[in-house]
N, C-alpha and C positions, 0 to 999 in steps of 0.2 A: 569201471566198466561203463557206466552210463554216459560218464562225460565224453569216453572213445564213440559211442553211438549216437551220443548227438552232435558231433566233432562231425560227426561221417555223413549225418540228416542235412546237418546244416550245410555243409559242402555239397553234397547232392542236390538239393534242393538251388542253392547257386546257382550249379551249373546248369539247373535243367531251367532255369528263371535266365543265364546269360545266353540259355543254347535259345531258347521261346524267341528274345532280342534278334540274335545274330541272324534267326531264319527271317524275320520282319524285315531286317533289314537286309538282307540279301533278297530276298522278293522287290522292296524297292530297287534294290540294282539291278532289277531285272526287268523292270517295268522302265526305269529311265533309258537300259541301254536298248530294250527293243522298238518303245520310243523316238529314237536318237539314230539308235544304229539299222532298225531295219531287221527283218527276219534275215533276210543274206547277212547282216553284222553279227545279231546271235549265232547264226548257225558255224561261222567262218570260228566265233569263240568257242562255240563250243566242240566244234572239230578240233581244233588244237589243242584245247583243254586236257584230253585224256592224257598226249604225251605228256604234257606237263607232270601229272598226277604220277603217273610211271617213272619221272624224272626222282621227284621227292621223296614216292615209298622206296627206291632202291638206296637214295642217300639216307635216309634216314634209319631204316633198315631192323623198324621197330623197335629203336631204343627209347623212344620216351619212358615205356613201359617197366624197361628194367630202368634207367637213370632212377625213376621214380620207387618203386621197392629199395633200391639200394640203399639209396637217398635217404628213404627215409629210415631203413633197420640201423643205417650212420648216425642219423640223427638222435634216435631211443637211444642210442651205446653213449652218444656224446661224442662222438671220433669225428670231428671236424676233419684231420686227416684224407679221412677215405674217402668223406665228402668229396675233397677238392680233388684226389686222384681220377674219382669218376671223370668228374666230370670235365677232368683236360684229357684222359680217353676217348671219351666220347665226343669231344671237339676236334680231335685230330682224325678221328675215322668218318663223323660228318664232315669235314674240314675235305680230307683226302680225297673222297666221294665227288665232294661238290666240285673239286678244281680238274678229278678227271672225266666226270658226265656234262659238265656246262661246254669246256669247248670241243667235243665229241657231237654233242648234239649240234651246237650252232656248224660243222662243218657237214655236217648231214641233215640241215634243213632242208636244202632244194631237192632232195632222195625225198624227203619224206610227206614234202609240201605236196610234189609234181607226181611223184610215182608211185607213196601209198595211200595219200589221201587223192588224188586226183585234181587239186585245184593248188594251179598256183598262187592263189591268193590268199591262201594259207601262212606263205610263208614269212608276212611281215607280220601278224601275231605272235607268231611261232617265235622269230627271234628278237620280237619284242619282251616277250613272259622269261625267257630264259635267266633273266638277273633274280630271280624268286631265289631259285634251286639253292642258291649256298647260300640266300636271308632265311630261307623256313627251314633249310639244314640247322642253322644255329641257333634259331627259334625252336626248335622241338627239343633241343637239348636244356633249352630254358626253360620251359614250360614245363620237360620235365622234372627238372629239379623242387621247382616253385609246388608240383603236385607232391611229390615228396614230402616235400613241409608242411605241407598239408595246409597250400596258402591260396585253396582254391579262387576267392578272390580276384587275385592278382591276373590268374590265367584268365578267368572270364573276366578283366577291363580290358585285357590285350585285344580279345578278339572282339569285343563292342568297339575297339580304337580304330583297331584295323578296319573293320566293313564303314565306318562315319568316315575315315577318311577316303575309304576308296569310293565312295558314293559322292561326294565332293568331288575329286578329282576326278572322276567317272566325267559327271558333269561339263565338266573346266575342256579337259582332255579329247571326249568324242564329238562336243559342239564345237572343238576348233577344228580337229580331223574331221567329221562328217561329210564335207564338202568334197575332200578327196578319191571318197567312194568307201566301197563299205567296208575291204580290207584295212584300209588305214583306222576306219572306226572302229574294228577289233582290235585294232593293234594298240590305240588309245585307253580302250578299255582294259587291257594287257598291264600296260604301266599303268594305271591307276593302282591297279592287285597291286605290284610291284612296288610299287610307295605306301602301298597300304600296310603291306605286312613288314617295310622296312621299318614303319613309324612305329609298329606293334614291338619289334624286336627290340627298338631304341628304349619303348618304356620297359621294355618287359630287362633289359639292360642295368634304366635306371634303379627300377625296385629293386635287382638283385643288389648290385653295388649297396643300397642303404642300408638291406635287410639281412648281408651276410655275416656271420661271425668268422673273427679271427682263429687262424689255428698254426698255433707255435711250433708246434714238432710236427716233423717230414715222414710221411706216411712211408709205412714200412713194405708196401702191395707194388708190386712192382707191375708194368706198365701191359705185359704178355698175359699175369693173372687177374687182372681188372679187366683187362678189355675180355678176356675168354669167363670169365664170370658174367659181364654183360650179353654179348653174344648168344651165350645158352637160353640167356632166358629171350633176347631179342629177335634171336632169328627164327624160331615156331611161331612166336608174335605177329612177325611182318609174312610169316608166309602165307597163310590167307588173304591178309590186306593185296601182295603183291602179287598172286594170281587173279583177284578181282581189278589190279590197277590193269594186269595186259589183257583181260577183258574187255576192259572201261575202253584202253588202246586200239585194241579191234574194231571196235561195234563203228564207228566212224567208216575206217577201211570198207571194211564188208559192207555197209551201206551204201558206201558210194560206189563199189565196185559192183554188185550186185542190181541195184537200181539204173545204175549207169546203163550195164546189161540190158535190160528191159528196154530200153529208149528213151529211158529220161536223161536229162541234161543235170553236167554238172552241178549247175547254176539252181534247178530245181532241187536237185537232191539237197544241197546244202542249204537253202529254203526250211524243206521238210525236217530236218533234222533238228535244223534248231527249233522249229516248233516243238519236235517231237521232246526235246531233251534240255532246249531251254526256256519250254512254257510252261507245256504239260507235266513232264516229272518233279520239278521243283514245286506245284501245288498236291503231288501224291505224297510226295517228302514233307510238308511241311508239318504232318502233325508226331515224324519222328523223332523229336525233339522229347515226347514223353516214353516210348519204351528205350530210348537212349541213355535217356539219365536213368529208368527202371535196370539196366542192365549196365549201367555201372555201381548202382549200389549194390546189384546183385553177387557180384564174384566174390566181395568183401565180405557180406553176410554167410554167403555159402560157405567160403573159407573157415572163419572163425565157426560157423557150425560144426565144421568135418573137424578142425580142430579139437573140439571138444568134444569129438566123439556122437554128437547127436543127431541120429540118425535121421528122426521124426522130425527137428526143425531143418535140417536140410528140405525133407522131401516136402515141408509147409510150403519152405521157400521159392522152391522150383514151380511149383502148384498156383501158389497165391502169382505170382510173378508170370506165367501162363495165361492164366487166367483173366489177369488186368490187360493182359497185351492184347486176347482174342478180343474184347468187349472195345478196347478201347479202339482196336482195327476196324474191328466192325462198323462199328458206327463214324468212324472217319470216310469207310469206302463208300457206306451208307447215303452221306451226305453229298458225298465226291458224286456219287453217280445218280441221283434223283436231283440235288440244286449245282450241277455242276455249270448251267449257262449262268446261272444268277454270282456262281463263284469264279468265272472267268471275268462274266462282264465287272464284277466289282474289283479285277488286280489288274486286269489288262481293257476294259473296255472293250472289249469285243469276246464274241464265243465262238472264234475260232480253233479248231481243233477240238472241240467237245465229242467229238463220235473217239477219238483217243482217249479222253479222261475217262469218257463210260465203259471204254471197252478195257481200260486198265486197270480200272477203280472195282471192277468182279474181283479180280484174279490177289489185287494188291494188298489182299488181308494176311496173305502168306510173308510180305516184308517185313510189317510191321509184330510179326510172330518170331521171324526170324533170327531177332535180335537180341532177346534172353535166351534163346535158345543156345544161341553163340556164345555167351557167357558164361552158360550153366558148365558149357564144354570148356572156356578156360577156370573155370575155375576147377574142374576136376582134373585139371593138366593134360587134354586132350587137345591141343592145338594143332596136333600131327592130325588126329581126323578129321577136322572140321576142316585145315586145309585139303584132304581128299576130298571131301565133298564138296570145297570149293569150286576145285578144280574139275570135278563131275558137272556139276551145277554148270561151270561157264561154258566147258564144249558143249552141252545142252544147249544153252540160251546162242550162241555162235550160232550152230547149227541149225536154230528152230527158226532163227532172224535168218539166215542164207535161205531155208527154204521156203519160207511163207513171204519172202520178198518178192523173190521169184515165181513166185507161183500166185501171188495176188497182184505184181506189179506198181506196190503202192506202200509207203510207209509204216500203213497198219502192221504190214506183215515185221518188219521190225520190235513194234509195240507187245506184238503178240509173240515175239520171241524174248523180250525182255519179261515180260510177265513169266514166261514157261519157267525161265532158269529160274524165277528168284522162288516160283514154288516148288522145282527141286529141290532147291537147296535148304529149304523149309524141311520138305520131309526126310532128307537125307539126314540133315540134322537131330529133327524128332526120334528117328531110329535108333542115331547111334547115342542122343542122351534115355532114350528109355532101355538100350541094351547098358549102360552105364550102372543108370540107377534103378532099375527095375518102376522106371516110371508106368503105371499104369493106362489105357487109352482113356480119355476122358467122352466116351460118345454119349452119355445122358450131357454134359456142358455143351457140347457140340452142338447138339440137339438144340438145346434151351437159346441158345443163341441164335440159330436160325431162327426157330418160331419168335424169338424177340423180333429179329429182323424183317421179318414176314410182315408181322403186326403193324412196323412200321408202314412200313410199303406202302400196305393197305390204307392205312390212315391220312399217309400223304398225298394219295388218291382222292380220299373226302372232303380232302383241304386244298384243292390245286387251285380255289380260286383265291386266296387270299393270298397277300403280299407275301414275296419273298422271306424278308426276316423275317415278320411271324411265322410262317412254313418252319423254317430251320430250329426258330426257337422253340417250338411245340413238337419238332420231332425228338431233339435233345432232351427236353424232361421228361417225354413219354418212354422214351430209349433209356433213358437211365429210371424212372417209375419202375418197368417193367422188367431190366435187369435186374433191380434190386429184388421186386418180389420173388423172382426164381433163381436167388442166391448168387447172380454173378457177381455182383457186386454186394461185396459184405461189408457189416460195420468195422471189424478190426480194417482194413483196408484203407481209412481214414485217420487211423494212428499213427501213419507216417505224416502224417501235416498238424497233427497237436501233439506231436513230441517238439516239430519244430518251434511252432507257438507258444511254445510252452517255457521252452529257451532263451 
């Protein structure tokens, strides 16, 4: 039993040390291509971006998740067999996917360039990115295998492979396009992804090929009950992710269509957006990387707790797990919205758009809550609710972005409709895990948190004349000093990193 928990430490820990890498290194690709490309270059990427994203959750169709369970209850039996049935299942329905979404889309690019996004210059990114679709199809069917084996490793060198070489080819790619103008510059940066994740595929290829085992006898699971054994568990999986993907879809549309309204020019709006969504959100994102890996160790632990009947280390785990994510949010929005010029000026040189990070950075403690939340719920096999309130959550955020667009006439009102949805879907989720588990409200922690935050505040007031770094690093020891004293952060809490140590 010990050696399965530290098997599962050490994997976790992995990934959240390869997730830390991958976000550094995508902030550099995002500082070279804004650089390079121009706020009109980011913004044209990341207007097309979303279809992309809606391309691959529908191919992909949340199998990693089952490949991986399967995979791995094959692997405990020793049935190499079943192994290999998965997973040419699961290659012929990603397979199938990919060859009838890839030329569907490419024959409705100029529909979608010209008439949902409003800028034709959309449309040479658009069918530049499109060769992805059937590389990260057959990539997620790898990756989930390799999680199966429980060879976490492997999955976190792919994706360190993938962003160094798309950050190269980024390079190579939008300083030879740049010249062209700024749509060719996204399109450049398009294929970069696109060799990126091919190169990922190829290693992530080679490991399999070295690391697989033979298996002699012909699996007895025939191709209707494999595939409908994966499905079950796959498609409650992908139905959240894939409500959030025609979300992700929209919010482009509506921006542009909305803004446009107003009197602004395409060419503006697409400006604003990519600030909006490829400056500003990927520094709100950046410190998700810790309740991500906290909420994949969590489904694991909760399971084998409900397994065994134990009530109490369930409800520890939901708590402690909670708990780490409020403090830790906190004091990320904390930082985000008191030295947010000094954290612009130090990624991108300049602190444009900082009235967005501060007006985002209140609201944004609700995301980084969001996300054990969301686990607590698959791990109680609630997938079906947490897709309702997905899907609550985004007509909210749709809707709150159309009307505060309109009604401010300026970007903000976008920002402030992304913030709305992601803290519905915060509370919608709190509800339905504490109608679950009879979670209790925690308002004395709630409480304790604020007044920590408070204090801050205060402090950083006393201190506004001193250097940046010093500012930041005296608010972090005093923020975590002052959590500790009033138990938000405990000592068991630290046991998740000297078990690793310790291994």
């Amino acid at each position: 039993m010990e050696d399965k928990v530290s098997k599962l430490i050490k994997g976790t820990l992995l990934l959240m040390a390869a997730a830390l890498v991958t976000k550094v290194l995508g902030f550099v690709h995002r500082i070279i291509l804004a650089d390079m490309a121009g706020e009109e270059g980011v913004g044209l990427y990341m207007m097309t971006f979303p279809a992309l994203m809606l391309a691959i959750t529908v191919t992909q169709l949340g199998l990693p998740i089952a490949i991986s369970k399967y995979v791995s209850e094959a692997t405990a039996n020793k049935n190499e067999q079943d192994v290999r049935k998965i997973l040419s299942v699961s290659l012929w329905i990603t397979g199938s996917l990919a060859l009838i979404l890839t030329p569907c889309l490419f024959f409705a690019a100029p529909f979608i360039s010209s008439t949902l996004l409003n800028d034709e210059r959309t449309l040479i990114p658009f069918i530049a990115v499109l060769p992805i679709i059937p590389i990260a199809a057959f990539s997620a069917v790898v990756r989930g295998y390799f999680m199966g084996r429980q060879q976490m490793g492997v999955t976190a060198a792919g994706s360190v492979i993938e962003q160094t070489i798309r950050i190269v080819l980024l390079i190579a790619a939008v300083g030879f396009l740049s010249s062209k103008g700024a749509a060719y510059a996204a399109g450049g940066a398009m294929l970069a992804a696109v060799i990126g994740e091919l190169c990922s595929l190829l290693f992530l290829l080679f490991m399999f090929k070295i690391k697989k085992e033979k298996a002699n006898v012909r699996s007895e699971k025939t191709f209707i009950y494999t595939a409908n054994k994966l499905l079950k568990i796959a498609l409650p999986s992908a139905g959240s992710r894939f409500v959030g993907s025609v979300a992700w879809f929209l919010e482009p549309v509506i921006v542009m269509k909305c803004l446009v309204f107003t009197g602004m020019t395409a060419t503006a709006v697409t400006a604003d957006y990519g600030l909006l969504t490829g400056f500003i959100l990927p520094v709100l994102l950046l410190p998700s990387f810790i309740t991500v890996s906290l909420s994949m160790a969590l489904v694991p632990s909760i399971s084998e707790a409900k397994a065994l009947s134990q009530e109490s280390a369930v409800m520890h785990r939901i708590t402690q797990a909670l708990r780490l994510s409020a403090v830790t949010g906190t004091l990320c929005c904390l930082i985000l919205f008191l030295e947010g010029d000094t954290i612009l000026q130090l990624l991108y040189g300049s602190d444009k758009g900082l009235g967005l990070l501060k007006l985002m950075a209140l609201l944004f403690i609700f995301y980084y809550y969001q996300g054990p939340l969301h686990a607590v719920l698959q791990a109680f096999e609630a997938a079906g609710k947490a897709m309702v309130n997905s899907i609550i959550g985004s007509v909210i955020k749709l809707t709150a972005m159309a009307g505060f667009m309109i009604y401010l006439e300026d970007i903000k009102g976008a920002a402030i409709g992304l913030a709305i949805g992601t803290a519905a879907v915060t509370f919608l989720h709190f509800k339905t895990v504490k109608k679950l588990c009879h979670l209790p409200l925690p308002i004395g922690q709630y409480a304790a948190i604020l007044l920590v935050a408070l204090c801050c505040w205060l402090i950083h007031t006393g201190i506004s004349s001193m250097e940046a770094p010093v500012r930041i690093m005296i608010m972090i020891i005093i923020f975590c000093f002052l959590a500790s004293r009033v138990q938000l952060i405990q000592r068991e809490d630290w046991a998740f990193f000297k078990v690793f140590k310790k291994n």
